[in-house]
Backbone atoms as SQL, in Angstrom:
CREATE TABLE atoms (id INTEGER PRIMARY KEY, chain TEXT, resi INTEGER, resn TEXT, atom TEXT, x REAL, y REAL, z REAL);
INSERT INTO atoms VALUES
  (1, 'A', 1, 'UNK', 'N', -87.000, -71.525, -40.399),
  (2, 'A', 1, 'UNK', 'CA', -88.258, -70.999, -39.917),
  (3, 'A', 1, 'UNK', 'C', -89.265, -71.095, -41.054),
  (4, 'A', 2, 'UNK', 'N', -90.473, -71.695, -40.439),
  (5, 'A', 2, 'UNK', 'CA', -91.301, -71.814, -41.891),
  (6, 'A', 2, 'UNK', 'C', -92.349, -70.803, -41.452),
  (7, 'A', 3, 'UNK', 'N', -92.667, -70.116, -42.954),
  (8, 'A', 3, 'UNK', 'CA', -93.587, -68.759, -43.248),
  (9, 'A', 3, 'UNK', 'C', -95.120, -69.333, -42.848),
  (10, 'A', 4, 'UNK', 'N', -95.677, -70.536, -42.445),
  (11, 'A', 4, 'UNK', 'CA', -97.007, -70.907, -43.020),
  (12, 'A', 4, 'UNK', 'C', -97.343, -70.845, -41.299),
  (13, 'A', 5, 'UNK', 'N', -98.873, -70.491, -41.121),
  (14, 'A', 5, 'UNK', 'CA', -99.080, -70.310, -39.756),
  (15, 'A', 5, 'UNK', 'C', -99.315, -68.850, -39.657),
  (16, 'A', 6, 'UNK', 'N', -99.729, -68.992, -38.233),
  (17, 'A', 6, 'UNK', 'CA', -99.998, -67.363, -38.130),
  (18, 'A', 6, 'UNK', 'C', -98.549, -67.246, -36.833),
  (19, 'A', 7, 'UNK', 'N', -98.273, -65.176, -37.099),
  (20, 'A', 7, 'UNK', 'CA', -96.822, -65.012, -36.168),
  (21, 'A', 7, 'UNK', 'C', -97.708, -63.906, -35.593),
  (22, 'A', 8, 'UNK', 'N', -97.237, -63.653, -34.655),
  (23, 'A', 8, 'UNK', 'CA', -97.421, -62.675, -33.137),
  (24, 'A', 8, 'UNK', 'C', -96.363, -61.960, -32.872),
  (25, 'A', 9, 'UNK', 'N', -96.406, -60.615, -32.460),
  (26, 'A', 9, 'UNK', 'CA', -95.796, -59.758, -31.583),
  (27, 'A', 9, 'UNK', 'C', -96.064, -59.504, -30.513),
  (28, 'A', 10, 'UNK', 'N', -95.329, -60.245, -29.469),
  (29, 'A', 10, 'UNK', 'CA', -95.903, -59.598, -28.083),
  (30, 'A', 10, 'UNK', 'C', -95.039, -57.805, -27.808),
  (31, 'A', 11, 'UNK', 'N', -95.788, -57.731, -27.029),
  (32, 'A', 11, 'UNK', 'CA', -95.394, -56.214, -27.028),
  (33, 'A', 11, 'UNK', 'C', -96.082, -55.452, -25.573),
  (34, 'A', 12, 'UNK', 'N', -95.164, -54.601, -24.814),
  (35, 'A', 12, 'UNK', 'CA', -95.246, -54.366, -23.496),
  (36, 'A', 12, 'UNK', 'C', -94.836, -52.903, -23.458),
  (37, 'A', 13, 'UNK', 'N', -95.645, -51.913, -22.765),
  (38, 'A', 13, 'UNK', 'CA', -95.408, -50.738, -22.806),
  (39, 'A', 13, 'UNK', 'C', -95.638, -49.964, -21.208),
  (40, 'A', 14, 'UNK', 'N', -95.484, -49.010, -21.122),
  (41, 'A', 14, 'UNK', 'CA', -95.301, -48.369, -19.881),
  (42, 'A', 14, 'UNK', 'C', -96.006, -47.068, -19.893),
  (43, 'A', 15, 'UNK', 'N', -97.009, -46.751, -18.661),
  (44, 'A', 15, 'UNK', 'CA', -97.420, -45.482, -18.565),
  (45, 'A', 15, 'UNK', 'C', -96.971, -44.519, -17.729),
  (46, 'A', 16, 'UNK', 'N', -97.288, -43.743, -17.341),
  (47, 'A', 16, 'UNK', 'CA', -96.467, -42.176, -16.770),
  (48, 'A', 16, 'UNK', 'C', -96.868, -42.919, -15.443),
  (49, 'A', 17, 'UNK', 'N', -96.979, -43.656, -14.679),
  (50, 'A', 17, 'UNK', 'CA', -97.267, -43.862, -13.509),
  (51, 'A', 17, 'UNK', 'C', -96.257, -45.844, -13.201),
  (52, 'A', 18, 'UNK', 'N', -95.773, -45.931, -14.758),
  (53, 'A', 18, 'UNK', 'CA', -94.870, -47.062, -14.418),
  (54, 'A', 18, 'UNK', 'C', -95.767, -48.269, -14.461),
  (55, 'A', 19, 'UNK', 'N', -96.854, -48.164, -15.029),
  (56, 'A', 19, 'UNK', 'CA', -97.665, -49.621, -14.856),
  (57, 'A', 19, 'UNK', 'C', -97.539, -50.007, -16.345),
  (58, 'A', 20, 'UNK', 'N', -97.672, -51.423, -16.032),
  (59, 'A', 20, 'UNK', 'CA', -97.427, -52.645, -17.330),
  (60, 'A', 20, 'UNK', 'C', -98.629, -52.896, -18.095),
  (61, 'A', 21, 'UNK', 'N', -98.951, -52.089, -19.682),
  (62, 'A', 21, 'UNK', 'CA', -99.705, -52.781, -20.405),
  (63, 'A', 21, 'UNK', 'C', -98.817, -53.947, -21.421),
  (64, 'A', 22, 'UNK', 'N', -99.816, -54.673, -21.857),
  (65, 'A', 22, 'UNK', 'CA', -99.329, -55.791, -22.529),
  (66, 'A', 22, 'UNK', 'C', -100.511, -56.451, -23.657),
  (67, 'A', 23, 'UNK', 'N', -99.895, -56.725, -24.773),
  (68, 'A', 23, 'UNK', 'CA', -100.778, -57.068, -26.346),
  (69, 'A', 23, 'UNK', 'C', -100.079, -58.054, -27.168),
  (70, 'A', 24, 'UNK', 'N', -100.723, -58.236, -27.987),
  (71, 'A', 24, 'UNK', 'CA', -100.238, -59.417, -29.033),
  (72, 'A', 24, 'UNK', 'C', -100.209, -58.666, -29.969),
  (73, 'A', 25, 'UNK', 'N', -99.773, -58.801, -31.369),
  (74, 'A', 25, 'UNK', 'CA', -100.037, -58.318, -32.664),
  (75, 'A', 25, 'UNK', 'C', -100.120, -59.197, -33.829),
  (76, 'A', 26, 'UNK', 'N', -100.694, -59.333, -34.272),
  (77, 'A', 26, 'UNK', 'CA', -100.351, -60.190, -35.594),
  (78, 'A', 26, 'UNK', 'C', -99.664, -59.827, -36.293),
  (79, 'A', 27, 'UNK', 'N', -98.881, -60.670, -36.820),
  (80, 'A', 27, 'UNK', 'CA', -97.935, -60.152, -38.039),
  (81, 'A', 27, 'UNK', 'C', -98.223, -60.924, -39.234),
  (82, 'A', 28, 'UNK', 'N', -98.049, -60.431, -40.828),
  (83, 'A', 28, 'UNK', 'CA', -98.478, -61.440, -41.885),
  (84, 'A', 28, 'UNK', 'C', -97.388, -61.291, -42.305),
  (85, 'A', 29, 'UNK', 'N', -96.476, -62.196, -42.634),
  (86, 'A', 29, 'UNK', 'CA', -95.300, -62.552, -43.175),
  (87, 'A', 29, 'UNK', 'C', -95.118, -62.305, -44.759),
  (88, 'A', 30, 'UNK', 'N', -94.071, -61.393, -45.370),
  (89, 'A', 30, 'UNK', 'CA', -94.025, -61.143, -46.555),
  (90, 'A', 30, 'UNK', 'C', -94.927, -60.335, -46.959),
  (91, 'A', 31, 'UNK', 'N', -95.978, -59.574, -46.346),
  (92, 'A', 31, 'UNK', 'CA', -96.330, -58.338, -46.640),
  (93, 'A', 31, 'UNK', 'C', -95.528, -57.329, -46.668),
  (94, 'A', 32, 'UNK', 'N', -95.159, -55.978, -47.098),
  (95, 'A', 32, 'UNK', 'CA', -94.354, -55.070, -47.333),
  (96, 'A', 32, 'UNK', 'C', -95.355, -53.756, -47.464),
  (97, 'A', 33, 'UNK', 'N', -96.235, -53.624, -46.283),
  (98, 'A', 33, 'UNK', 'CA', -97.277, -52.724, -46.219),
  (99, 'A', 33, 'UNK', 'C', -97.182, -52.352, -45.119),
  (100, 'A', 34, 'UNK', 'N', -97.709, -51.248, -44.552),
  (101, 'A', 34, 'UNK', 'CA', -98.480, -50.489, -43.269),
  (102, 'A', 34, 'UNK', 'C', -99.759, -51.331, -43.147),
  (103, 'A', 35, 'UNK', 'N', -99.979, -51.382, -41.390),
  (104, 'A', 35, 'UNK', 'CA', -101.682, -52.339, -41.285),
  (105, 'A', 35, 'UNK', 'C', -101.541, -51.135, -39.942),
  (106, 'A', 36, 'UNK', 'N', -102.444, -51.231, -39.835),
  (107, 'A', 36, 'UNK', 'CA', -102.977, -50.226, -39.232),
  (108, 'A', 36, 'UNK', 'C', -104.633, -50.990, -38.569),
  (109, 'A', 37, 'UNK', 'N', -104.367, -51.316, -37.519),
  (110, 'A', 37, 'UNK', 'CA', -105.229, -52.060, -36.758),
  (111, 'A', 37, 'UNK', 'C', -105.206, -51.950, -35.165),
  (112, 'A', 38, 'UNK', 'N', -106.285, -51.685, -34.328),
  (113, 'A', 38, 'UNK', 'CA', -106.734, -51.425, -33.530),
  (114, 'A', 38, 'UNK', 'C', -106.581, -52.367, -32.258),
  (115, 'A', 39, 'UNK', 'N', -105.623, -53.061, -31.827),
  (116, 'A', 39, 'UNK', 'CA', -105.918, -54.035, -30.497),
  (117, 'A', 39, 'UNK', 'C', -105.915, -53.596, -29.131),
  (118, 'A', 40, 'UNK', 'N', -106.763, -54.816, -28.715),
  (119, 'A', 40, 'UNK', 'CA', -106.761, -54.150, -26.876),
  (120, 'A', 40, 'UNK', 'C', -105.753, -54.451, -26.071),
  (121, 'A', 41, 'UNK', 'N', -105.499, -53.938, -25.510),
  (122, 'A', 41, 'UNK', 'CA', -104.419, -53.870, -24.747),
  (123, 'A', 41, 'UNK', 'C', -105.152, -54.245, -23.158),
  (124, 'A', 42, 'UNK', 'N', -104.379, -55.055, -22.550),
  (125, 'A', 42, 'UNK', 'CA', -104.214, -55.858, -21.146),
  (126, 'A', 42, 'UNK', 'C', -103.140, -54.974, -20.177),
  (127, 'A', 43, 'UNK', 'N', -104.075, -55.076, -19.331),
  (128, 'A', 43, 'UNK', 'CA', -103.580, -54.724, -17.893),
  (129, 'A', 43, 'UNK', 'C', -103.376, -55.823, -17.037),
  (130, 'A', 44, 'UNK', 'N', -102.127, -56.370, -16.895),
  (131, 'A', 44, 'UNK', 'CA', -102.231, -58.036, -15.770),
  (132, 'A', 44, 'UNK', 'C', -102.124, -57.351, -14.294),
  (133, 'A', 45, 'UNK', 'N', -102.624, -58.079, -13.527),
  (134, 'A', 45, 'UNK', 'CA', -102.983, -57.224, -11.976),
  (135, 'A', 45, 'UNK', 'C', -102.082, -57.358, -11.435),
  (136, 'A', 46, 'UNK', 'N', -101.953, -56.679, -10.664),
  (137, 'A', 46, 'UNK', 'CA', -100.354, -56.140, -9.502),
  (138, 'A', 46, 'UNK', 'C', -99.840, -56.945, -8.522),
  (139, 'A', 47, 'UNK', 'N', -98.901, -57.776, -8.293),
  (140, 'A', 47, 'UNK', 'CA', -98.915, -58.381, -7.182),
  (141, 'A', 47, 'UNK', 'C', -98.355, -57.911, -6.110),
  (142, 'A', 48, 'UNK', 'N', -99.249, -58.104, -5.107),
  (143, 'A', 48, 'UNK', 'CA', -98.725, -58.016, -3.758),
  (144, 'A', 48, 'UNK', 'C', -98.865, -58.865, -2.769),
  (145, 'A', 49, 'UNK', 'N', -97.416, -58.822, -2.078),
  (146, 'A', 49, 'UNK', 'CA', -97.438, -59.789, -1.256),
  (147, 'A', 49, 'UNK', 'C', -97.629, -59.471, 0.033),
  (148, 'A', 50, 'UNK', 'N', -97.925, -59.740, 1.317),
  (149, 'A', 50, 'UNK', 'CA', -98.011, -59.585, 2.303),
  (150, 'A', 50, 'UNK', 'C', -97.787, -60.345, 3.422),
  (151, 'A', 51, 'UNK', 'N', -97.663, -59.863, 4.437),
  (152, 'A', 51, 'UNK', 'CA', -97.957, -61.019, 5.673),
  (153, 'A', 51, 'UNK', 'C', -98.758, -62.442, 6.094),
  (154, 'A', 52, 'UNK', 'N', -99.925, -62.495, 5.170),
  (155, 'A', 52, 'UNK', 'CA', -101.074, -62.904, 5.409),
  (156, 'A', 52, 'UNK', 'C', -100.327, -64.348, 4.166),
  (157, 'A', 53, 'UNK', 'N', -99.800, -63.965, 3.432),
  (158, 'A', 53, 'UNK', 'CA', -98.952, -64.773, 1.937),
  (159, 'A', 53, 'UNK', 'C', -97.946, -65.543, 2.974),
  (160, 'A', 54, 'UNK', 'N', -97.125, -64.801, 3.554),
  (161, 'A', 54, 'UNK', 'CA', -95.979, -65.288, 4.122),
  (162, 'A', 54, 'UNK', 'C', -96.136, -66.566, 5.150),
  (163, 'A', 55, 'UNK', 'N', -97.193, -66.301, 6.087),
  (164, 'A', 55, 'UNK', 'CA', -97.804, -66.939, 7.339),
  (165, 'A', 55, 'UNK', 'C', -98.262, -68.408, 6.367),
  (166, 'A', 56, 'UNK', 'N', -99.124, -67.712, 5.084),
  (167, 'A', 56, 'UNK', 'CA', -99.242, -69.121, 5.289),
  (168, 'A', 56, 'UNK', 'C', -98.356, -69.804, 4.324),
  (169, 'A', 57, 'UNK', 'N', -97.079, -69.308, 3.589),
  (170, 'A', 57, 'UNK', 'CA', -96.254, -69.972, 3.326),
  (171, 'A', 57, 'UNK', 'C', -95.910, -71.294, 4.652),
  (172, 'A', 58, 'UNK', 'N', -95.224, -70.608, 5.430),
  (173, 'A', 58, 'UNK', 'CA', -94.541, -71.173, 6.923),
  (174, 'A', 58, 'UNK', 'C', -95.482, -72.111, 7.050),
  (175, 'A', 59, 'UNK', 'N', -97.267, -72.198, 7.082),
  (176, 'A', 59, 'UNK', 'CA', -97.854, -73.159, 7.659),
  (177, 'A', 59, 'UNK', 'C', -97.943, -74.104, 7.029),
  (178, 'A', 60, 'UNK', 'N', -97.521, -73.854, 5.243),
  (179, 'A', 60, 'UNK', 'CA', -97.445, -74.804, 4.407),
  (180, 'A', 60, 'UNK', 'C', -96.524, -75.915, 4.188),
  (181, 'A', 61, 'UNK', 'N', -95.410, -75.358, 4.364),
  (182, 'A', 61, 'UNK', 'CA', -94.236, -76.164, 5.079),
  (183, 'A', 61, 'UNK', 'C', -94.380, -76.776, 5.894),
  (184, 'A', 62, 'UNK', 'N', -94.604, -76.324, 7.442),
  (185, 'A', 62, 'UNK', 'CA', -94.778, -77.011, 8.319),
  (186, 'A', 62, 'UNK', 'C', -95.845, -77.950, 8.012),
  (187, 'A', 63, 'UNK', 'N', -97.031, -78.216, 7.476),
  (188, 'A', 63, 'UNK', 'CA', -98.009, -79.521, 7.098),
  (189, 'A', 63, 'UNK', 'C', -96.778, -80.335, 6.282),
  (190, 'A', 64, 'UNK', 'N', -96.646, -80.348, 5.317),
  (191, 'A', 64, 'UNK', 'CA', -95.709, -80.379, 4.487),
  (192, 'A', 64, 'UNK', 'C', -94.629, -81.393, 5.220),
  (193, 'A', 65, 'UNK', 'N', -94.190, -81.306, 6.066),
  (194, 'A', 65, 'UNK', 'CA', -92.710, -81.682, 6.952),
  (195, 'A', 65, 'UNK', 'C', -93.423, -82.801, 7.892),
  (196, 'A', 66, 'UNK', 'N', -95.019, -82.483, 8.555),
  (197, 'A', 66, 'UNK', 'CA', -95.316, -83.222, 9.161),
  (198, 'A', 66, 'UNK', 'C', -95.903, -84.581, 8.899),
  (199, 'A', 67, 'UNK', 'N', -96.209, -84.234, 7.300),
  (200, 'A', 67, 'UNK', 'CA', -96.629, -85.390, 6.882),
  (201, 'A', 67, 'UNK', 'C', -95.376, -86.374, 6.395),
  (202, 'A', 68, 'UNK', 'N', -94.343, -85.839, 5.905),
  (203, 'A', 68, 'UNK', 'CA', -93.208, -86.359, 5.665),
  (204, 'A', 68, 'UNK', 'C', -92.590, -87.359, 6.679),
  (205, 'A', 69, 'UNK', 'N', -92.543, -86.394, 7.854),
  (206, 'A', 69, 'UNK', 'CA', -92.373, -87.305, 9.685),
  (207, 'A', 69, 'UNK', 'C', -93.101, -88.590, 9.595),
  (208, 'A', 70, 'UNK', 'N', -94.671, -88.059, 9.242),
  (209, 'A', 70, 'UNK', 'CA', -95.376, -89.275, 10.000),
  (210, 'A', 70, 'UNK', 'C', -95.215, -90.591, 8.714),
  (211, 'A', 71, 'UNK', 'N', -94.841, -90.342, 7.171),
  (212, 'A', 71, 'UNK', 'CA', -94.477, -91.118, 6.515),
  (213, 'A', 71, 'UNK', 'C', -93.412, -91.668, 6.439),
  (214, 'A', 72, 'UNK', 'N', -92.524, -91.338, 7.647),
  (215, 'A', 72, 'UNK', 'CA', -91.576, -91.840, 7.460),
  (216, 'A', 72, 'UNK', 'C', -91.643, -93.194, 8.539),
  (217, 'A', 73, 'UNK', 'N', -91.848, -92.422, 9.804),
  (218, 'A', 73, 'UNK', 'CA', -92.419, -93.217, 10.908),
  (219, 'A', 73, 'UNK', 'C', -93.122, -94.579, 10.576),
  (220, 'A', 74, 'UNK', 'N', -94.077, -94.398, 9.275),
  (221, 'A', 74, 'UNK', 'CA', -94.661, -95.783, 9.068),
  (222, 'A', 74, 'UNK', 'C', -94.433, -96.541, 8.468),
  (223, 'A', 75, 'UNK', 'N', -93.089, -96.219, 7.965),
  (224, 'A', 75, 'UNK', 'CA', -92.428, -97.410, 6.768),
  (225, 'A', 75, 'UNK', 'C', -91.495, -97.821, 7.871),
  (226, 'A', 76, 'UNK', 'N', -91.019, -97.462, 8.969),
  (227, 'A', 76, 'UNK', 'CA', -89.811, -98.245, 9.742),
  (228, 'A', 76, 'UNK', 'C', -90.462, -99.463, 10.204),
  (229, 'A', 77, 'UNK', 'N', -89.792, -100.763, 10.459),
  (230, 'A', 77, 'UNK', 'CA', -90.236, -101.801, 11.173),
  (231, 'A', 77, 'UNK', 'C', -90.130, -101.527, 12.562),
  (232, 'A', 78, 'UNK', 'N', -91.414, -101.954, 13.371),
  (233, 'A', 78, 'UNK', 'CA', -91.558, -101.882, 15.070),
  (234, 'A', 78, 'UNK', 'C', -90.344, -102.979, 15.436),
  (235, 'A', 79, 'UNK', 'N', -89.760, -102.862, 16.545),
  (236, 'A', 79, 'UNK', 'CA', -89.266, -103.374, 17.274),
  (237, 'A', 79, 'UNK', 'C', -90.015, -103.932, 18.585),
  (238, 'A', 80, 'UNK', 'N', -89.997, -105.383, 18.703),
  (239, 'A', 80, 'UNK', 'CA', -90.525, -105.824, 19.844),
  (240, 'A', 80, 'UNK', 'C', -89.831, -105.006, 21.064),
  (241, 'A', 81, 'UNK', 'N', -90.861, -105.202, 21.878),
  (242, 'A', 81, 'UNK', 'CA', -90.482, -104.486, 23.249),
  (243, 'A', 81, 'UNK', 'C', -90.137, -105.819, 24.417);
């Protein structure tokens, strides 16, 4: 591992209600001190999924499948009738 560069601490904590903050830290390598520095801390937004997610999963597929069909359909050779 080489010392040269800058190093990071990610770091993730929890509040009385169970929600996810999240920060970086710098770290300076081979210091042997207290730093004492101020960062902001991130809130990443909540996901939720729903019905409205799901539906159009399914419709995504289904395009998805139909275009597959009709590409397939056009690489076969016609057969005279």
């Amino acid at each position: 591992m080489s010392g040269s560069g800058r190093w990071f601490l990610y770091a993730t904590f929890r509040d009385e209600q169970n929600r996810r903050a999240e920060t970086w830290i710098p770290v300076e390598q081979g210091v042997n001190r207290d730093v004492r520095v101020s960062r902001p801390v991130y809130l990443p937004p909540t996901l939720t999924y729903g019905a409205g997610r799901s539906a159009a999963t399914v419709v995504l597929y289904g395009l998805a499948t139909a275009v597959l069909v009709a590409v397939s359909r056009l690489g076969r050779p016609r057969r005279p009738a």
